[in-house]
Residue frames relative to the residue before (quaternion, step in Angstrom):
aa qw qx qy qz dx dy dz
X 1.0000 0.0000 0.0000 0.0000 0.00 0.00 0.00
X 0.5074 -0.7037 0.4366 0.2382 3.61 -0.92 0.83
X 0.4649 -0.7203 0.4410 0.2658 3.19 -0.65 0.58
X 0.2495 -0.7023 0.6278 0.2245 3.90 -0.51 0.93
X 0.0769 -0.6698 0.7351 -0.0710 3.36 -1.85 1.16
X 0.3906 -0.5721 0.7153 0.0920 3.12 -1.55 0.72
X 0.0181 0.7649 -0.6347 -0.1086 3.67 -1.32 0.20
X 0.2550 -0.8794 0.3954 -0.0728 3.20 -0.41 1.71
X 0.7199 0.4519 -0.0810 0.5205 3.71 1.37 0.76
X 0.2225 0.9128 -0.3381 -0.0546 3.34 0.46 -0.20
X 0.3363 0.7340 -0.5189 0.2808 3.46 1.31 0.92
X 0.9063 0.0362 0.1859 0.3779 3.41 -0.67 -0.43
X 0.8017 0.1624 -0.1714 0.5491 2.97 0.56 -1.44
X 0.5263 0.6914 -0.3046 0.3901 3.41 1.18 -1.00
X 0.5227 0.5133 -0.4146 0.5398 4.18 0.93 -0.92
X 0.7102 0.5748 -0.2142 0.3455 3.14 0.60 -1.89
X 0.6188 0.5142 -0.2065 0.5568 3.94 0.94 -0.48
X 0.5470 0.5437 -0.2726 0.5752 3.62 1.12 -1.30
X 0.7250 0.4688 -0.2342 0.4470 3.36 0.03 -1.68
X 0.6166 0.5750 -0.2568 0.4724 3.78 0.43 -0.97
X 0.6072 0.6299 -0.2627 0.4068 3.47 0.85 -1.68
X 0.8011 0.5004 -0.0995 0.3130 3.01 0.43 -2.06
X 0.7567 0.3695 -0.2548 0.4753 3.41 1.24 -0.77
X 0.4788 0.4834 -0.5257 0.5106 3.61 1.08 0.40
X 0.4815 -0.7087 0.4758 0.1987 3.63 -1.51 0.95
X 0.5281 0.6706 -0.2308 0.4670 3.15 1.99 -1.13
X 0.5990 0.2999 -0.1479 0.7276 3.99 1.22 -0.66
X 0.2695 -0.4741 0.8354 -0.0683 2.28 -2.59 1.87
X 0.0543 -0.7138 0.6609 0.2253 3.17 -1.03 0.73
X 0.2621 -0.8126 0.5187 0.0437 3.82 -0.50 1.00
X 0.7624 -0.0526 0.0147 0.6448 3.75 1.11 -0.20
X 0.1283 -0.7925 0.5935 0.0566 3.13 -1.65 0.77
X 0.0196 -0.7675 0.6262 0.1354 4.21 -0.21 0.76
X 0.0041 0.6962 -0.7132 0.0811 2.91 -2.38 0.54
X 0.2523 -0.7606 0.5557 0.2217 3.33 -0.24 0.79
X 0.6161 0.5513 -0.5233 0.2063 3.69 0.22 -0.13
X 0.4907 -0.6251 0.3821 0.4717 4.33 -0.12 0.58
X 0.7823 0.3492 -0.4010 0.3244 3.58 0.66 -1.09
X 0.6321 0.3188 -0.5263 0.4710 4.15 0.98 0.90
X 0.2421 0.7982 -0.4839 0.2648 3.43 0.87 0.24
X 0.7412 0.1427 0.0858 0.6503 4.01 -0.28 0.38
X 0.7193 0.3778 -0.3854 0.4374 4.15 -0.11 -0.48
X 0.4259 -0.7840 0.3430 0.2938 3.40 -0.93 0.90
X 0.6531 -0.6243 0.1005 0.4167 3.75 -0.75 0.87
X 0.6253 0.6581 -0.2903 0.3025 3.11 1.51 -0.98
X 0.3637 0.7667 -0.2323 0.4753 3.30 2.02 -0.23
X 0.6237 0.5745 -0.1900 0.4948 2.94 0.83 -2.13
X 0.7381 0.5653 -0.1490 0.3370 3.21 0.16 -1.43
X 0.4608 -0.5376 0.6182 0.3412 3.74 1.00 -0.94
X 0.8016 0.3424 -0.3076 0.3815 3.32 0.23 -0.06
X 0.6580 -0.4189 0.4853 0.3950 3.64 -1.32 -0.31
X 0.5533 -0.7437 0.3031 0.2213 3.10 -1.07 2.23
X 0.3658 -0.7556 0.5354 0.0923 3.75 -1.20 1.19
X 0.3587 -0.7859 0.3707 0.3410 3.78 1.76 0.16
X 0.2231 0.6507 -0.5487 0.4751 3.49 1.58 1.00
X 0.0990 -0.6025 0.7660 0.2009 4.07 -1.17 0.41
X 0.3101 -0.6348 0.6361 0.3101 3.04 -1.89 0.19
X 0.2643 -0.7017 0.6504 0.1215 3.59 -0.42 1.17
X 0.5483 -0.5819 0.5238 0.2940 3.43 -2.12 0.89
X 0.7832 0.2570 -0.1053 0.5563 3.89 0.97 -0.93
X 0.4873 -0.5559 0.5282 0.4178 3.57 -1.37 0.80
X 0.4049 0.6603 -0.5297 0.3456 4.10 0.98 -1.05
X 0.7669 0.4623 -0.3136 0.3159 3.38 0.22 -1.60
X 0.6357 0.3566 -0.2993 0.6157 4.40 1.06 -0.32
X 0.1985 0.7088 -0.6611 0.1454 3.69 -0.07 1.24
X 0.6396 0.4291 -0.2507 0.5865 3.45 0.95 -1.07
X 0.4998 0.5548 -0.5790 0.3272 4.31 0.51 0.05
X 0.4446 -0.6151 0.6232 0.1890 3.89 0.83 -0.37
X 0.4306 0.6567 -0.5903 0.1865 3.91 0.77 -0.06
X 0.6362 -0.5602 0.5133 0.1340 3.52 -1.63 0.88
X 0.8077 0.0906 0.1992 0.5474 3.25 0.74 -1.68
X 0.0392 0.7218 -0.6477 -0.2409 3.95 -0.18 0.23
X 0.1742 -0.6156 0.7612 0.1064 4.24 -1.16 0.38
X 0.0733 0.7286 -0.6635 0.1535 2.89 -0.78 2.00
X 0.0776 -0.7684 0.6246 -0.1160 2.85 -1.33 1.13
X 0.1757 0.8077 -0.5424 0.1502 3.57 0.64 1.51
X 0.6927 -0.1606 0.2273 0.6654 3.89 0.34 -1.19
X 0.9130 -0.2805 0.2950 -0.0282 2.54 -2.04 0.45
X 0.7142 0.2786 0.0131 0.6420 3.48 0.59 -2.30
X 0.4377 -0.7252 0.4538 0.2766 3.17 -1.03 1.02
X 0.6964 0.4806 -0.3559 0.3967 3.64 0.84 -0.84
X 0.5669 0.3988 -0.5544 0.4607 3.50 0.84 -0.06
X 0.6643 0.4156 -0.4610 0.4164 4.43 0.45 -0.53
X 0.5556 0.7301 -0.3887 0.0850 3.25 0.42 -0.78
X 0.5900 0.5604 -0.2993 0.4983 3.54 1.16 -0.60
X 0.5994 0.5268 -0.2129 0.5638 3.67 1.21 -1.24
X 0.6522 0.3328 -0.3670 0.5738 4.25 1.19 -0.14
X 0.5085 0.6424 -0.3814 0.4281 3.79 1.30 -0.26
X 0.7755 0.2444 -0.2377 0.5314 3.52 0.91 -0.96
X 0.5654 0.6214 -0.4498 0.3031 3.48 0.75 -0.19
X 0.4142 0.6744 -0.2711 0.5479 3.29 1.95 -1.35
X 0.6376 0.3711 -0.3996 0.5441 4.45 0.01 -1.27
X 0.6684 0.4807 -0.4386 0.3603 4.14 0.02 -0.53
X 0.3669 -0.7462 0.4704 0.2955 4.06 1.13 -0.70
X 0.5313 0.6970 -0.3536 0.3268 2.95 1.69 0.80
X 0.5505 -0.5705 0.3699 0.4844 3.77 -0.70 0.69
X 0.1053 -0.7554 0.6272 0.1578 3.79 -1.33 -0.72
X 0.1135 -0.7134 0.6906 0.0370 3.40 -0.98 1.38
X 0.0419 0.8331 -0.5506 -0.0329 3.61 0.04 0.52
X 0.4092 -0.7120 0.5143 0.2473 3.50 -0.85 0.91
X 0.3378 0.7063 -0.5052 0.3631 4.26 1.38 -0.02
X 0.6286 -0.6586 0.3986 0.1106 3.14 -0.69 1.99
X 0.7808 0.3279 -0.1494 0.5104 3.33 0.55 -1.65
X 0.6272 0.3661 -0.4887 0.4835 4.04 0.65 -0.15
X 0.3021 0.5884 -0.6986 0.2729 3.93 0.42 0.61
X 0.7475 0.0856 0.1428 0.6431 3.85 0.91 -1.44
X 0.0203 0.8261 -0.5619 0.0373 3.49 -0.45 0.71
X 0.5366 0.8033 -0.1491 0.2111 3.25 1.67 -0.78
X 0.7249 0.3653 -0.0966 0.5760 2.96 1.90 -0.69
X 0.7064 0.5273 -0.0922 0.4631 3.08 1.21 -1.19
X 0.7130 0.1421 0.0792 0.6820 3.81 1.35 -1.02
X 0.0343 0.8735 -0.4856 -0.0010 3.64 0.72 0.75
X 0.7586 0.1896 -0.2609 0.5662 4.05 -0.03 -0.52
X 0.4628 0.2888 -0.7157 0.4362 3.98 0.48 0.72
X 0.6947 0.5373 -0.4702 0.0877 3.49 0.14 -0.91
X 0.4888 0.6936 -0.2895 0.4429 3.00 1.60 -1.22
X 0.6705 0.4425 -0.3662 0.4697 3.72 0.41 -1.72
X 0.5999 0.4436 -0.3456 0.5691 3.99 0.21 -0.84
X 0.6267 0.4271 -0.3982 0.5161 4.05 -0.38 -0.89
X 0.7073 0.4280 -0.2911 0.4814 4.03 0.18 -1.30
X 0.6282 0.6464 -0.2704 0.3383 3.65 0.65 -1.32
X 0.5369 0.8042 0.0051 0.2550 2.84 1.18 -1.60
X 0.8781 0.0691 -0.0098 0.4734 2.61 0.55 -2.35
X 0.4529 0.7193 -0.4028 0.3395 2.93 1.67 0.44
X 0.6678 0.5169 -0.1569 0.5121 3.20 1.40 -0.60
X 0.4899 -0.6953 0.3826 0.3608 3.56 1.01 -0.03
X 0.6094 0.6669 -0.1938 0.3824 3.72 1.43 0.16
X 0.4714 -0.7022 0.5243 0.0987 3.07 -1.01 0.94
X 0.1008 0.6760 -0.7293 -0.0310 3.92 -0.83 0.81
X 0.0767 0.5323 -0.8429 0.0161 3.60 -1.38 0.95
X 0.1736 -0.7046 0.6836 0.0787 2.91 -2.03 1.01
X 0.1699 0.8070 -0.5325 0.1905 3.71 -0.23 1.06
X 0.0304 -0.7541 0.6549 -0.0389 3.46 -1.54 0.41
X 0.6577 -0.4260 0.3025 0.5427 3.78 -0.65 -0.86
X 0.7785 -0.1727 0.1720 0.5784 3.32 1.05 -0.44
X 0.4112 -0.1538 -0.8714 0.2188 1.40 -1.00 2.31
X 0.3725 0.6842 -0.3785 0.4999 4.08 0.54 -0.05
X 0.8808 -0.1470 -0.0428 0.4480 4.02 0.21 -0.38
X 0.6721 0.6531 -0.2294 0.2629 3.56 0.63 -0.99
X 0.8029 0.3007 -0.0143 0.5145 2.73 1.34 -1.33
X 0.7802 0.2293 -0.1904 0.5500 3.55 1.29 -0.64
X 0.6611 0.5022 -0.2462 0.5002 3.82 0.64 -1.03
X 0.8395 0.2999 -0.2490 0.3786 3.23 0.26 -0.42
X 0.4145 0.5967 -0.3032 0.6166 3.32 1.61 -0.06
X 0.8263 0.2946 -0.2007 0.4361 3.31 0.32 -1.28
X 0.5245 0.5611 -0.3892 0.5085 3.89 1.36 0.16
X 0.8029 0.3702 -0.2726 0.3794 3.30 0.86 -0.66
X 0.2461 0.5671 -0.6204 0.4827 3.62 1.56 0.74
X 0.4804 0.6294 -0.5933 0.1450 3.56 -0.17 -0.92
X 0.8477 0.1080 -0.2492 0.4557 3.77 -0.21 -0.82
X 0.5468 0.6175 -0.4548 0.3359 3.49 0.46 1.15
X 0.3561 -0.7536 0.5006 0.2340 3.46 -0.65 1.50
X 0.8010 0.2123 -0.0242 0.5593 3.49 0.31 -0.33
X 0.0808 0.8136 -0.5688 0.0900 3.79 -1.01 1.40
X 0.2167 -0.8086 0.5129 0.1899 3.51 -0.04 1.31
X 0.8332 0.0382 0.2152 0.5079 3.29 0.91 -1.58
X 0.0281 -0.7777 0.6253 0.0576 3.19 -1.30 1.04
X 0.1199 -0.6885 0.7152 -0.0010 3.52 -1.51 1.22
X 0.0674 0.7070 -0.7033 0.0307 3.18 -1.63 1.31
X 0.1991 -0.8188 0.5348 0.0630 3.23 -1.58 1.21
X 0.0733 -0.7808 0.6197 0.0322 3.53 -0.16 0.84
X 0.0810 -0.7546 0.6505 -0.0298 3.45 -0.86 1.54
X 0.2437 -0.8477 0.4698 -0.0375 3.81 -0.49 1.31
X 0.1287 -0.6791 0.7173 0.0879 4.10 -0.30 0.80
X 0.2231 -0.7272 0.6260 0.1719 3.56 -0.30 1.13
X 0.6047 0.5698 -0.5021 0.2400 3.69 0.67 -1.24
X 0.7232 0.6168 -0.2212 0.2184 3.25 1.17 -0.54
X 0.4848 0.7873 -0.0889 0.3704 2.66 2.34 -0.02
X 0.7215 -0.4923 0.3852 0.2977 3.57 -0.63 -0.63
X 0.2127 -0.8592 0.1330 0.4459 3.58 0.88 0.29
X 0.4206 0.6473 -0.4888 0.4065 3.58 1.50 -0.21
X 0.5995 0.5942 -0.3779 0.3805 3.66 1.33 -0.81
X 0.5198 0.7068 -0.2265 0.4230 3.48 1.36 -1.09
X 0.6664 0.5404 -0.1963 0.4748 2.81 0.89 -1.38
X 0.5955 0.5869 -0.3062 0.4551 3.42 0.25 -1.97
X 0.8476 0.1637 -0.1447 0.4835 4.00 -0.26 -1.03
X 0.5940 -0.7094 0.3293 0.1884 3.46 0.84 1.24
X 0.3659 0.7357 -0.5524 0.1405 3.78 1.08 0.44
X 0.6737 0.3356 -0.4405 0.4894 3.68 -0.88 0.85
X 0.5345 0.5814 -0.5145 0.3342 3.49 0.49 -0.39
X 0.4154 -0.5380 0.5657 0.4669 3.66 -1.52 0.43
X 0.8786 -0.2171 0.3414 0.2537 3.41 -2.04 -0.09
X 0.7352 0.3004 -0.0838 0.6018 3.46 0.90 -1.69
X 0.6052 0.5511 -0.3271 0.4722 3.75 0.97 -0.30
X 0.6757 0.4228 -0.2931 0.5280 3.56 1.13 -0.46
X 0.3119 0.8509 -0.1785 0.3833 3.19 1.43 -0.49
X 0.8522 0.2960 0.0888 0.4223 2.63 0.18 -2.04
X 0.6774 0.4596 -0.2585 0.5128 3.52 1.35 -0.52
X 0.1848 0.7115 -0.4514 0.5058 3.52 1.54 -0.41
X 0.9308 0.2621 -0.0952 0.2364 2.87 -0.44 -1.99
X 0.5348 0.4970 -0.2929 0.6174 3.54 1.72 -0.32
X 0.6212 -0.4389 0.6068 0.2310 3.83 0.18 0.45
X 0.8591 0.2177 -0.3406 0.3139 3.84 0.03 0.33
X 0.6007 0.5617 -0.3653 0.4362 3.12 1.20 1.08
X 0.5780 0.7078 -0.2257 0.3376 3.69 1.03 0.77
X 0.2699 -0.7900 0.3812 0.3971 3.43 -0.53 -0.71
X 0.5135 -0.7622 0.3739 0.1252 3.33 -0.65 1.40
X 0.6276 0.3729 -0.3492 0.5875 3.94 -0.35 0.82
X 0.6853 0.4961 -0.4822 0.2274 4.03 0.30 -0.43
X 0.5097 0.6008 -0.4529 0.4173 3.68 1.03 0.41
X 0.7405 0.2434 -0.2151 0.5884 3.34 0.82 -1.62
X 0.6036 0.2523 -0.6682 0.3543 4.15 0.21 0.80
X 0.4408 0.6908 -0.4669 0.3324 3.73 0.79 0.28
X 0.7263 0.3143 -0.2058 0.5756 3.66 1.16 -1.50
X 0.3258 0.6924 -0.4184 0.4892 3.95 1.21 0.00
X 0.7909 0.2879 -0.1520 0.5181 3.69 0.70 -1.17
X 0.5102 0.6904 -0.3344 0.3889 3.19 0.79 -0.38
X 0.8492 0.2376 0.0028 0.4717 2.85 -0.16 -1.83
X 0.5768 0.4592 -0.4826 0.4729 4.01 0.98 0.03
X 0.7436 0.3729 -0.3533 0.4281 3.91 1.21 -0.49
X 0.5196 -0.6567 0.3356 0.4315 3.39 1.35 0.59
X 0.1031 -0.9213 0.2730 -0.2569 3.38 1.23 0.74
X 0.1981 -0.9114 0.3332 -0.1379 3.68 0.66 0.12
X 0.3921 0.8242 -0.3979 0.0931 3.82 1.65 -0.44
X 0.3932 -0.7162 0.5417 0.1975 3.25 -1.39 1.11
X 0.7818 0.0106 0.1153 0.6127 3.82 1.64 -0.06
X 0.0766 -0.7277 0.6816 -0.0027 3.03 -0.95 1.42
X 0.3430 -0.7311 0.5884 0.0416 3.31 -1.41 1.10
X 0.0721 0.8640 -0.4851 -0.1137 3.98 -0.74 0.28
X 0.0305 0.8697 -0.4922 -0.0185 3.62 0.34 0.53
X 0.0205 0.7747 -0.6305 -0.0438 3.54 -1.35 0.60
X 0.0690 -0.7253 0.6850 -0.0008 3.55 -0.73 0.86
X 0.5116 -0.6011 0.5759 0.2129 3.15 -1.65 0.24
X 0.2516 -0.6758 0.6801 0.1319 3.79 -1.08 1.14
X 0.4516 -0.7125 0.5340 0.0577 3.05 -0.70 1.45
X 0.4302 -0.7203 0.5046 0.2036 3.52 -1.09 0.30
X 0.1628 -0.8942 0.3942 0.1362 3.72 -0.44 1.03
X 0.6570 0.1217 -0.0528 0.7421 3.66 2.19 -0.25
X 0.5601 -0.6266 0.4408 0.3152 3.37 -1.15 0.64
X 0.3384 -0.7263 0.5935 0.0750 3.34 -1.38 1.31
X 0.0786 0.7997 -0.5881 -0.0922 3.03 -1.08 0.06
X 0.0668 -0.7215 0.6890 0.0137 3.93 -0.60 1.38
X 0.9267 -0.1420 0.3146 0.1488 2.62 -2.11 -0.32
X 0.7738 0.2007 0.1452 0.5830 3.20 1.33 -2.09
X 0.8293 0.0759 -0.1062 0.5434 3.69 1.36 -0.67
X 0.1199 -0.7019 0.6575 0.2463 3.88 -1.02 0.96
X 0.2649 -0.6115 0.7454 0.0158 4.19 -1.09 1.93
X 0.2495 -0.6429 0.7239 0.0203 3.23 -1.59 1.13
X 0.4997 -0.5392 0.4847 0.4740 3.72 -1.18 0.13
X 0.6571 0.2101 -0.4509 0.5664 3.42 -1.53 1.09
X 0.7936 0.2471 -0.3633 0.4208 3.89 -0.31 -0.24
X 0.6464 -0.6154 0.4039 0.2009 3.34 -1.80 1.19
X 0.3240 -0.8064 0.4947 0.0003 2.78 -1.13 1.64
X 0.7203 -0.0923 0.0208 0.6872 3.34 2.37 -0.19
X 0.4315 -0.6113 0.6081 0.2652 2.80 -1.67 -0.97
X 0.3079 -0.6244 0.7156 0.0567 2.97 -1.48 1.10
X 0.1254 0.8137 -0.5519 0.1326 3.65 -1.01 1.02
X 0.1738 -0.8039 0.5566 -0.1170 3.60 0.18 1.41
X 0.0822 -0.5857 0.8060 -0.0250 3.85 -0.87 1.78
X 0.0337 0.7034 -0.7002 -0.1172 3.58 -1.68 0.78
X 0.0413 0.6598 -0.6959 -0.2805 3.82 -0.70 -0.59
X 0.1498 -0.7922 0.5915 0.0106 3.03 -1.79 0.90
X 0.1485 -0.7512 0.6277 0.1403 4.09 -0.61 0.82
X 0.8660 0.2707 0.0464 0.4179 3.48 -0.90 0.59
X 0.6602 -0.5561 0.3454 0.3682 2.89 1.02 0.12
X 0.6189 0.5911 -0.2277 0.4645 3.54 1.69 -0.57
X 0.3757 -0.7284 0.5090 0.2632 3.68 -0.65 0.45
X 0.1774 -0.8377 0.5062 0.1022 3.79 -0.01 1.01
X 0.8212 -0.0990 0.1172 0.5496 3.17 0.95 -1.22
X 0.2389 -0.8122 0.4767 -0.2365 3.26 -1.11 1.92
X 0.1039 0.7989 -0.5899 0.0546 3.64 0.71 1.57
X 0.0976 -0.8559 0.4975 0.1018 3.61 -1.29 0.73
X 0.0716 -0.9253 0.3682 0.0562 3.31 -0.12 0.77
X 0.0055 0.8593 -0.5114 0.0020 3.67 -0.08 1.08
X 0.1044 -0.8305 0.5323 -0.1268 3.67 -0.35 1.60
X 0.3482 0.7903 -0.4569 0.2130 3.23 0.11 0.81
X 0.3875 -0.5653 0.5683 0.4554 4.08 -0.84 0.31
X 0.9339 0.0003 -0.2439 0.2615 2.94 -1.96 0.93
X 0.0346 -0.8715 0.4344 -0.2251 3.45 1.55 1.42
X 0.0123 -0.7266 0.6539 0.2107 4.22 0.63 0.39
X 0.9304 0.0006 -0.1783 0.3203 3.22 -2.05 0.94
X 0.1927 -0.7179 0.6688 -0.0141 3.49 -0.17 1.56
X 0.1025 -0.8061 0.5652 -0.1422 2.89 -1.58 0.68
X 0.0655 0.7155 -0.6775 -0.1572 3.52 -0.88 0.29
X 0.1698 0.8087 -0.5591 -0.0677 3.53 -0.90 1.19
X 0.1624 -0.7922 0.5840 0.0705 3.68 -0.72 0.57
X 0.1219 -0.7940 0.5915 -0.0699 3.69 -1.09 1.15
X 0.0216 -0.7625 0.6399 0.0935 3.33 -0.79 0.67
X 0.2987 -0.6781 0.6116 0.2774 3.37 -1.50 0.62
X 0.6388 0.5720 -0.4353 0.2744 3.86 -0.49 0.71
X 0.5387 -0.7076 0.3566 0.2864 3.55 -1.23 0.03
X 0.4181 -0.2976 -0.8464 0.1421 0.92 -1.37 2.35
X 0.5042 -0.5484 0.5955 0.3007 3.57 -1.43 0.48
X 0.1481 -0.7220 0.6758 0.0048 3.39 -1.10 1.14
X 0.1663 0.7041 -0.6890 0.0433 3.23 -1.54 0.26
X 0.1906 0.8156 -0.5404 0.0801 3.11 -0.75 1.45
X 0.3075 -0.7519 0.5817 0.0412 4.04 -1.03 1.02
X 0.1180 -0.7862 0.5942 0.1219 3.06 -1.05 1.28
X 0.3213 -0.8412 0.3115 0.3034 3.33 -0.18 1.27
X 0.7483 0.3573 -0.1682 0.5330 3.78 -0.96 0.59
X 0.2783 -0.8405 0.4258 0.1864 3.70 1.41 -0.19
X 0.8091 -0.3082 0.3989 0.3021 3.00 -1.62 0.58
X 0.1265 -0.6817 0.7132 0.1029 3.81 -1.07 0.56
X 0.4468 -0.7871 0.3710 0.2079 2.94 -0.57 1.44
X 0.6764 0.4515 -0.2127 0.5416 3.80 1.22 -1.30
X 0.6944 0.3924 -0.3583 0.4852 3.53 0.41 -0.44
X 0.6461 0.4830 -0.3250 0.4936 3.88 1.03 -0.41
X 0.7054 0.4786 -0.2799 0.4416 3.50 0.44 -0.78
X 0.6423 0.5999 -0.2513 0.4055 3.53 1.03 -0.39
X 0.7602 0.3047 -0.1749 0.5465 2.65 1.66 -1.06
X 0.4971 0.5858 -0.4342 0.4703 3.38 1.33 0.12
X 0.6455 0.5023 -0.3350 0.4677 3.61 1.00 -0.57
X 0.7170 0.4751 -0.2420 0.4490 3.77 1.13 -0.65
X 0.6955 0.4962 -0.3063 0.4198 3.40 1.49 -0.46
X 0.4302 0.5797 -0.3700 0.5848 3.60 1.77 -0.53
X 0.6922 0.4723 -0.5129 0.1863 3.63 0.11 -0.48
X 0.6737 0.4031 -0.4431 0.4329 3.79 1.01 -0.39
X 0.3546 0.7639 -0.3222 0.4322 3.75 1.44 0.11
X 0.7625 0.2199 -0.2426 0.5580 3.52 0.67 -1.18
X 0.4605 0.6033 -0.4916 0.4269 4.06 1.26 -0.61
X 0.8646 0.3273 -0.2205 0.3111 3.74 0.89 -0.21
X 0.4591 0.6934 -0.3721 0.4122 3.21 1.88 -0.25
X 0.6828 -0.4290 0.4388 0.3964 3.65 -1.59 -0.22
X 0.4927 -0.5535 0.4645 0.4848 3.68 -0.78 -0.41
X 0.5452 0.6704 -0.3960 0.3107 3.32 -1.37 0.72
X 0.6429 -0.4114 0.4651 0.4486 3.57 -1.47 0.11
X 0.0133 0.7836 -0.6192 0.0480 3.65 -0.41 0.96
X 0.0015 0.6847 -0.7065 -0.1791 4.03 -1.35 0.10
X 0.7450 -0.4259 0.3281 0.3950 3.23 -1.64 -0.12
X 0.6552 0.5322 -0.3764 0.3817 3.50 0.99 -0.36
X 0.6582 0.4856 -0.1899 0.5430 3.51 1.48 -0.38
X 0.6713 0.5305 -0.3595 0.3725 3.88 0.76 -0.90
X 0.5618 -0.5388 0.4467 0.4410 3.26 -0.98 -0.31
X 0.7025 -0.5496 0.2864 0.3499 3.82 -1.23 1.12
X 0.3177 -0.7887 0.5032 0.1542 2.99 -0.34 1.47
X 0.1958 0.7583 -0.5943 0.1828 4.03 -0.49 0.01
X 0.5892 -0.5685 0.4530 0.3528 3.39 -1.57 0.70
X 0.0777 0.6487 -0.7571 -0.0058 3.07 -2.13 0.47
């Protein structure tokens, strides 16, 4: 029997998930929300570019009680306290939730009694929330933290995640401030709307699954400066203005760096990458060449978790706890 989904988002990534949804045989999508008016009422397959699928896009999930949906795959924003109400009602429907919200990858350290209130919510309801994507959700913490497995003995772990934004999305463009002058990037830094969301909680994700212990956790972000003029899709970067961001989560014990995730997003970034090193025995070191696409992964990380949470316990689940998430 096919699994019934909701789609709960419809920006970017959220089409992208829809679009994913639709082409798996094993998933019904049965309802789609959006608060924006112009998908309000029009039917998704519309939304989508394509040829209508008699799916409406409704303004509230409230409004698909009688759809029967299994799973809802939400993919609204980012901060968890601003979704969190919008997983409250989804939770009254008895439906699972893969939610692409950065900060519910790991809430546990970082946002401790929402997580709990959600984690309680949860199991009262017989549901499952896992938040995942590529990263924070695999790149940086799950898959690192899967590939300790045949190691007796782990001193240290280092991941690099090297990003060609041009290749990206443009809200992504945005997000890592490319075009912006120097003192303008600066300044948003400092307002919280220039970064990338999830590198704390895949930071306490590693931690606390290697039984970890940190005496200090460090987060820096600087700006990667442009050295020739870009031009994408969404931004035209001049030399001197910021072509990204550089953003470095560590945790240290002792004075010792244990664990070191780097992330370097930037348009026209040469050789992306996803590399991940462990220090222990056996030492591992492994590069994914050309790296991880971030929209085409996350979609499909968000569609492959769904037969994942159809099997997990109730509760606040992450990737380091659920059950192996992997295509089918």
């Amino acid at each position: 029997m096919a699994t019934r989904v909701i789609c709960y988002g419809l920006g970017p990534i959220g089409q992208g998930i829809a679009r994913l949804a639709l082409s798996r045989p094993s998933i019904t999508v049965v309802g789609a929300v959006d608060l924006d008016p112009a998908k309000v009422g029009r039917d998704l397959g519309e939304v989508l570019g394509g040829p209508p699928l008699g799916v409406l896009v409704s303004e509230r999930i409230s409004a698909l009680a009688t759809a029967n949906a299994d799973v809802v795959l939400h993919a609204t924003g980012s901060a968890l306290a601003r979704v969190s109400g919008q997983l409250t009602e989804i939770m009254a429907l008895g439906a699972d939730i893969v939610s692409t919200c950065e900060e519910l990858s790991y809430p546990w350290t970082t946002q401790p009694q929402l997580a709990a209130e959600l984690d309680t919510a949860a199991r009262r309801a017989g549901v499952t929330i896992l938040g995942t994507g590529v990263n924070p959700g695999y790149a940086m913490d799950a898959l690192p933290l899967m590939l300790t497995a045949p190691c007796a003995s782990v001193e240290a772990v280092r991941v690099l995640r090297i990003v060609d934004a041009a290749r990206r999305r443009g809200p992504l463009q945005k997000k890592v401030g490319a075009g912006l002058s120097p003192a303008a990037f600066a300044a948003q830094v400092a307002a919280g709307t220039v970064r990338h969301v999830g590198l704390p909680e895949s930071l306490h994700m590693l931690a606390t699954s290697l039984g970890w212990q940190l005496d200090r956790t460090d987060d820096q972000i600087e700006a990667i400066i442009a050295e020739r003029e870009i031009v994408t899709e969404f931004a035209h970067v001049l030399p001197g203005q910021v072509a990204g961001v550089r953003q470095i989560a560590s945790g240290l014990r002792a004075g010792k760096e244990l664990l070191r995730l780097e992330l370097r997003m930037y348009v026209g970034a040469p050789n992306p990458q996803d590399t991940i090193e462990i220090d222990g025995n056996p030492p591992i070191k492994l590069t994914i060449e050309g790296g991880l696409h971030g929209d085409i992964a996350t979609a499909a990380m968000v569609i492959n978790a769904v037969a994942s949470v159809a099997h997990a316990v109730p509760g606040l689940a992450s990737m380091a706890d659920a059950p192996l998430v992997h295509y089918w």
